[in-house]
N, C-alpha and C positions, 0 to 999 in steps of 0.2 A: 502710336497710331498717327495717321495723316490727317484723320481731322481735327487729332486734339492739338497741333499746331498753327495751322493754314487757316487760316480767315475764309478763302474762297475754296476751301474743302469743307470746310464746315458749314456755309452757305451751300455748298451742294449737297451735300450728305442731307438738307434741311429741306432741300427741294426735293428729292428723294422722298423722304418722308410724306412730307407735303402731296405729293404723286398715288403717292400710297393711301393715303386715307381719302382723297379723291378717289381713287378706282375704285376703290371698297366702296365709299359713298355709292356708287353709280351701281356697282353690283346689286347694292341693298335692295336701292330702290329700283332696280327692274324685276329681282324676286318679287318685290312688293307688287308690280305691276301684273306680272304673271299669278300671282296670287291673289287679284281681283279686285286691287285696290287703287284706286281711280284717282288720281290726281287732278285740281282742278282746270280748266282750259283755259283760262286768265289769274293774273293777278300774279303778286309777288313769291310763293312757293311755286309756281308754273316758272315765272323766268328764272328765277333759282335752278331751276331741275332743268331747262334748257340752257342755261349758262355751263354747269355743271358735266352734258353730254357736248357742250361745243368746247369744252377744255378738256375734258377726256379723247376725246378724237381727234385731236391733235398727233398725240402718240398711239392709239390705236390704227388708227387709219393705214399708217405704213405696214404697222403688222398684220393688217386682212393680206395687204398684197403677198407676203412671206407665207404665210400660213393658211395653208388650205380649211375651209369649213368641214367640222369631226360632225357630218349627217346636217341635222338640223342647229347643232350647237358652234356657237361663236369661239374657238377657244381662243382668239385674240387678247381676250383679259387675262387669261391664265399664262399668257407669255408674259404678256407685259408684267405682272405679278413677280413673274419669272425671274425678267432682266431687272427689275426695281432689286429685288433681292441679292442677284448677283453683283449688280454696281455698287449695294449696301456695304456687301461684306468685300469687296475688294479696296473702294475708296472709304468706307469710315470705320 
């Protein structure tokens, strides 16, 4: 495999990752949101969860413009989900 060589493939494979358990984080907690559960408007779990949507949308942002909205629903995560996976299993 390429990452089990490459220093700066294994660094990516690791950002990869990294990306990945961010999206999901972000997933969680807007199910949480839509499921009624109020996070507070100040304070350190608040900037956490805006930190969080302002480094997620980084790489979403370009995929709203690629992909059209499925009705009411965002599938923009479900790409990016997508291509996290696919760049997984070609570079690590």
């Amino acid at each position: 495999m390429l990452a089990d060589t490459n220093p700066i493939a294994r660094l990516f494979c690791l950002l990869l990752y990294v990306a990945w358990v961010l999206l999901l984080a972000r997933v969680i907690l807007s199910w949480m949101e839509f499921l009624g559960v109020r996070l507070p408007s100040t304070g350190p779990l608040r900037s956490a969860y805006d930190l969080l949507i302002d480094v997620t949308e980084v790489g979403l942002k370009p995929l709203r413009r690629i992909v059209p909205p499925a009705g009411m629903f965002d599938i923009s995560v479900l790409v990016g989900f997508i291509v996290i996976f696919v760049a997984q299993q070609v570079f690590c």
